[in-house]
C-alpha positions in Angstrom: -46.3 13.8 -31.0 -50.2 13.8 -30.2 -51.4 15.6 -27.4 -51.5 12.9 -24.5 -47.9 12.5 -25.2 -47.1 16.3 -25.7 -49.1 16.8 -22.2 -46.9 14.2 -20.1 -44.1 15.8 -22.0 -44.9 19.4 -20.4 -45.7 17.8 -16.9 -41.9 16.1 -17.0 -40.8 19.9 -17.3 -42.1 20.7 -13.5 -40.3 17.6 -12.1 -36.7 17.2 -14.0 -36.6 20.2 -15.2 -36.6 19.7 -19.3 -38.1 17.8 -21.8 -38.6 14.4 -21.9 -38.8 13.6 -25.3 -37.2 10.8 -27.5 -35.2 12.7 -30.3 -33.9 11.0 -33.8 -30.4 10.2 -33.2 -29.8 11.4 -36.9 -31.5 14.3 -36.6 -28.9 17.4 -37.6 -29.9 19.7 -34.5 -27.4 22.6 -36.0 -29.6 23.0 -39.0 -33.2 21.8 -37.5 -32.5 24.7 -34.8 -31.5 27.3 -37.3 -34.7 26.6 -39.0 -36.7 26.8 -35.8 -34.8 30.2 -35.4 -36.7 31.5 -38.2 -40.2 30.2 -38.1 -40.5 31.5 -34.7 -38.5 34.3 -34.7 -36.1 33.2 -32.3 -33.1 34.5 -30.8 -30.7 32.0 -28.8 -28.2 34.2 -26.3 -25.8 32.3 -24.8 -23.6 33.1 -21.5 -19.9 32.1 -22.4 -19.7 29.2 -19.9 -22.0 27.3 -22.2 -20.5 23.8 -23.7 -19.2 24.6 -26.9 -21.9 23.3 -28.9 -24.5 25.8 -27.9 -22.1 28.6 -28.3 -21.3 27.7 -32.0 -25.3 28.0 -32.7 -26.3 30.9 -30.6 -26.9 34.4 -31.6 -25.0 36.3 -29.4 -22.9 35.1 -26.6 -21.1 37.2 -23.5 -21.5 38.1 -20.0 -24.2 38.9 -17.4 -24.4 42.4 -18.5 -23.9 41.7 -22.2 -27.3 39.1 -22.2 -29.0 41.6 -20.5 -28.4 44.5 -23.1 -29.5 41.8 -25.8 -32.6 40.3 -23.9 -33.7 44.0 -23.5 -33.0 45.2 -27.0 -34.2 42.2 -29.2 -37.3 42.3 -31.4 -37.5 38.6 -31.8 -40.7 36.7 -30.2 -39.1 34.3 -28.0 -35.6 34.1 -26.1 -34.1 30.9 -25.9 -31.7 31.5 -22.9 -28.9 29.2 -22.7 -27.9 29.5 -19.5 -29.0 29.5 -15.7 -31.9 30.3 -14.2 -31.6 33.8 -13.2 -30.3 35.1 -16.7 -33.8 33.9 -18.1 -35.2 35.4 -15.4 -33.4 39.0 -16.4 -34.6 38.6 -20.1 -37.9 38.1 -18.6 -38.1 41.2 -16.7 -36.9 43.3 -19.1 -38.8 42.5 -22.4 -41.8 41.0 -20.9 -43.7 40.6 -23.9 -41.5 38.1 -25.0 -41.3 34.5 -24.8 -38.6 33.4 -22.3 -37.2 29.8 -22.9 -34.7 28.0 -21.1 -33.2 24.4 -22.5 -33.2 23.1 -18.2 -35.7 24.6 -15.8 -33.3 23.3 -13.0 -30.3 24.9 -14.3 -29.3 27.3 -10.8 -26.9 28.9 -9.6 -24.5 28.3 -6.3 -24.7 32.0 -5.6 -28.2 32.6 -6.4 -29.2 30.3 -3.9 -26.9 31.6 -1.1 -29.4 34.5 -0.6 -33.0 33.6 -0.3 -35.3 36.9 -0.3 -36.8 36.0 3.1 -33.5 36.2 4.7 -31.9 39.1 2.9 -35.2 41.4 3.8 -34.6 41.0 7.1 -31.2 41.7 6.8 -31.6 44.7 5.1 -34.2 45.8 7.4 -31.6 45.6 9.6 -29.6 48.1 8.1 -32.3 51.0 7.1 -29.5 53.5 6.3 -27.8 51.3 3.8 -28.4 51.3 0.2 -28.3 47.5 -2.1 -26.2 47.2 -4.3 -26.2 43.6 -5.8 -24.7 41.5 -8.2 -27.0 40.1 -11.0 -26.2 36.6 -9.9 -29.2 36.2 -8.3 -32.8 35.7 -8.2 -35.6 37.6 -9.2 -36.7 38.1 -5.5 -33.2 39.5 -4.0 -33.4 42.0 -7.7 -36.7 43.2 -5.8 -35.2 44.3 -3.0 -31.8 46.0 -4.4 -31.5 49.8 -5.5 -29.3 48.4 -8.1 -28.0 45.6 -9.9 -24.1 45.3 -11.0 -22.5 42.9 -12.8 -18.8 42.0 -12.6 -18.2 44.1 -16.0 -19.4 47.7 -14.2 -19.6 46.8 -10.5 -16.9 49.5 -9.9 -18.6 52.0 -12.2 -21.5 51.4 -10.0 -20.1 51.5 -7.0 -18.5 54.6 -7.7 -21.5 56.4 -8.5 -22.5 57.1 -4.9 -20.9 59.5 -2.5 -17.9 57.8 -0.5 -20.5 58.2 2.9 -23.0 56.4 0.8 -23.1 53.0 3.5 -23.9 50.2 1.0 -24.8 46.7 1.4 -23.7 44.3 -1.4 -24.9 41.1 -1.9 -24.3 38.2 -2.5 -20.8 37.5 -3.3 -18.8 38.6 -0.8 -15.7 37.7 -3.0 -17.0 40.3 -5.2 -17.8 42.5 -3.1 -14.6 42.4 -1.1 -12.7 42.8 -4.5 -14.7 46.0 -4.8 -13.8 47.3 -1.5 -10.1 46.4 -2.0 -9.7 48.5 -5.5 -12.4 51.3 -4.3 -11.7 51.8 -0.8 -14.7 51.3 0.2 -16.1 49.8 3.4 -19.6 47.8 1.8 -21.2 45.5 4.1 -20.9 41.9 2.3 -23.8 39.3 2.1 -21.6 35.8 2.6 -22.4 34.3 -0.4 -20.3 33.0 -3.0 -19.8 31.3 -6.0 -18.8 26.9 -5.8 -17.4 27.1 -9.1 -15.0 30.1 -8.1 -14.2 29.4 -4.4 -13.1 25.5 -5.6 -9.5 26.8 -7.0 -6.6 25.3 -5.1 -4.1 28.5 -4.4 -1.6 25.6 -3.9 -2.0 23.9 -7.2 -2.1 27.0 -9.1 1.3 28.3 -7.6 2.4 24.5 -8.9 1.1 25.3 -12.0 2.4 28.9 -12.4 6.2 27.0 -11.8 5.8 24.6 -14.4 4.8 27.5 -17.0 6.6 30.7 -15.6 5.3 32.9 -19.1 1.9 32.0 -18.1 0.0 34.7 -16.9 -2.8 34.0 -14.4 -6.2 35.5 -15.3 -9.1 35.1 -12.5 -12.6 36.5 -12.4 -13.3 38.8 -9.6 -16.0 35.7 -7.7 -12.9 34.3 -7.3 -11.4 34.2 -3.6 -9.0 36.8 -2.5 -5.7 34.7 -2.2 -6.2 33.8 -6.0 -6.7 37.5 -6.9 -3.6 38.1 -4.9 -1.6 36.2 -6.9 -3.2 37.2 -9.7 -1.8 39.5 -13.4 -5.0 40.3 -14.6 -8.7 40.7 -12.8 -12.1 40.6 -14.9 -15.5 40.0 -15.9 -15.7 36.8 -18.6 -16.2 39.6 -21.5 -13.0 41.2 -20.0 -10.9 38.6 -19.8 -11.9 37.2 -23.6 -10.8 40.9 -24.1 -7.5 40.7 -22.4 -6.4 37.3 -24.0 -7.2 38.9 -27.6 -5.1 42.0 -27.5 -2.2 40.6 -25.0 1.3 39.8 -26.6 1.5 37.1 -23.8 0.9 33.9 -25.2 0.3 31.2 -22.7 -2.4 31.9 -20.0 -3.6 30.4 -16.7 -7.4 30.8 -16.4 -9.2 31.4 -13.3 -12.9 30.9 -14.3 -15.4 28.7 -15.7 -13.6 26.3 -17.9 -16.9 26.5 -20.9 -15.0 30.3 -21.4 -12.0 28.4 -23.0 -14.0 27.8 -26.3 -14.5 31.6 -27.0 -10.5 32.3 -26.2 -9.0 29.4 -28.9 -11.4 30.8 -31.5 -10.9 34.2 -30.6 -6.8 34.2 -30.0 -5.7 31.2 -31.8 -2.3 30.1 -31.3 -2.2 30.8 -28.5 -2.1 28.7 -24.7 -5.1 28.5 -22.1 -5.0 26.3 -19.3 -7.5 25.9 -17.0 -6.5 26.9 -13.1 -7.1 23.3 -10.9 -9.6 23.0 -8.7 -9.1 22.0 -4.8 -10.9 18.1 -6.1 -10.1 15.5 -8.4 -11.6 16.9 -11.2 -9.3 18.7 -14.1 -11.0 21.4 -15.1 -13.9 23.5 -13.1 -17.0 23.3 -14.4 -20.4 24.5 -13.0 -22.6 21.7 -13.1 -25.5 23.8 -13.5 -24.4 25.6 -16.8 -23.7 22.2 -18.0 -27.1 21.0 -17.6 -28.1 22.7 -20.9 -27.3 21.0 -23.6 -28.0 20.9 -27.6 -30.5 18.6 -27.4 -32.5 20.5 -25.1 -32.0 23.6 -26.7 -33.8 22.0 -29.9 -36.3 20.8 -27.7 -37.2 23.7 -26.0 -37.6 25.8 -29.1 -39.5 23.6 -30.6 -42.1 23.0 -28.0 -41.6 26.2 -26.1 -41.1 24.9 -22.9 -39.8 25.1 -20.2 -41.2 28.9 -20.3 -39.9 31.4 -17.4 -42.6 33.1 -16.2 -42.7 35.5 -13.1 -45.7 37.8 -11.3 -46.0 41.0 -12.5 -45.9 42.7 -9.4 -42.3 41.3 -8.7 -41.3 41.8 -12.5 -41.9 45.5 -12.0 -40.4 45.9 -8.2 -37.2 43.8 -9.8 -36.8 45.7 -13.2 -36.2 49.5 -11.5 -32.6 47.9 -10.3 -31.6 47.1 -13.6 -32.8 50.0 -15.2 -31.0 51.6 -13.0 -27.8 49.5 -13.8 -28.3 50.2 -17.7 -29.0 54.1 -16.9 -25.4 54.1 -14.5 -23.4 51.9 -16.8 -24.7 54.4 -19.8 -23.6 57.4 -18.4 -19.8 55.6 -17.6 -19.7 54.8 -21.1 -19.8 51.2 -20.3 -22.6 50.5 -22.7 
């Protein structure tokens, strides 16, 4: 590719969010992406509601607080982040000196979005005797503001670590964050955000579906809302529930989550039975459209051209990185890490 084209290439970046770029249909993107791996010294981490393809070629692939761990531990020169915006954003923050790649500039987040900085400040102004706790589903700006990050896998850990007078406001999913309160006791002050992907399960077609397969057990991630959980035999972050499928006897299961996790459990406990929970649409499965914007092809495309790059001010990089060192110090001290 010569430079004009390479140049309109990097200026499609800024306004569909990815490369535009013609690729050889015969092209064998497993092996020409293992290669790239090594001439730049390149690690791929992948959340586990990727499409199955990226998780087969990535380096390591788990949950929020997992990616983090990796992003801030690795020694490679660039991170290819397969997986929203926010994620690529953490990596950023906490190994700066690294290259931060991500296959779709555009892939968001619901959640992330519900809370724009401008709006939580004031609301937190509001409320000067309150600590932040928040979840890491969110952007860089709402990081800046928070006293410390949580992810679904230690949320209670963290929670727990401050006096029961501690008031706490925590943002933004107030599913989460009313799940919290429910198995703490606590009385947090919730930001009302939430997740699409986890709010769109229909309590009445999973009670349908719960008939039809009375072994099944349900298994739901903690975004999802409360009537769900109610119902539900088992409650847990995406590494937890991967965890719990593993070592259960149970063999049929009912899950509660992004459908992408579904790979990872038929590799991981084969033999046995996972059917996605229905959604309150017409769809059959529940998939976030945003994690689904990445796709191989643009993972070999953004290695190999290093773009779309995530790139933040320092001055917001720093304010944002003291709530999730403060995550990784709490979450060390539980033993969670």
């Amino acid at each position: 590719m010569d430079t004009e084209m390479l140049t309109a290439a990097f200026n499609d970046v800024q306004e569909k969010g990815f490369l535009d770029v013609d690729i050889d249909p015969t092209l064998d993107l497993f092996a020409e992406i293992e290669k790239l791996k090594k001439e730049k010294n390149a690690i791929i981490l992948a959340h586990l509601y990727q499409e199955p393809d990226i998780q087969d070629i990535a380096d390591y692939i788990g949950d929020s607080l997992g990616l983090a761990q990796k992003a801030a531990q690795t020694d490679a020169d660039m991170i290819v982040f397969a997986g929203v915006h926010f994620m690529a954003e953490t990596a950023k923050i906490l190994n700066p000196s690294k290259k931060v790649v991500i296959p779709d500039l555009k892939a968001g987040c619901s959640l992330s979005e519900s809370c724009p900085p401008p709006l939580f400040k004031k609301f937190r102004e509001q409320h000067p005797d309150h600590i932040v706790i928040s979840y890491i589903n969110c952007s860089a700006g709402i990081k800046a503001l928070t006293d410390v990050i949580c992810t679904s896998s230690n949320a209670k850990a963290i929670v727990d670590s401050f006096p029961k007078d501690q008031k706490i406001i925590f943002a933004p999913d107030k599913n989460l964050g009313g799940w919290i309160n429910r198995t703490t006791g606590r009385d947090m002050l919730l930001w009302n955000g939430a997740c699409m992907v986890h709010e769109i399960f229909s309590l009445e077609k999973i009670t349908r579906l719960k008939v039809r397969h009375p072994q099944a057990k349900l298994i739901a991630h903690p975004e999802c809302e409360e009537p769900v959980l109610r119902i539900a035999d088992f409650i847990g972050s995406t590494t937890q529930l991967l965890a719990y499928v593993k070592k259960s006897e149970e063999k049929e299961f009912i899950v509660a989550t992004e459908a992408g996790i579904i790979h990872q459990m038929v590799k991981q406990a084969p033999g046995k039975t996972f059917i996605p929970a229905p959604p309150d649409n017409s769809c059959a499965c529940n998939d976030c459209p945003h994690m689904k914007r990445n796709t191989l092809e643009k993972v070999y495309l953004c290695m190999k051209y290093e773009q779309p790059e995530v790139l933040m001010e320092e001055s917001l990089r720093i304010q944002a990185k003291k709530s999730l060192d403060r995550m990784l110090e709490i979450s060390e001290k539980a033993g969670l890490i």
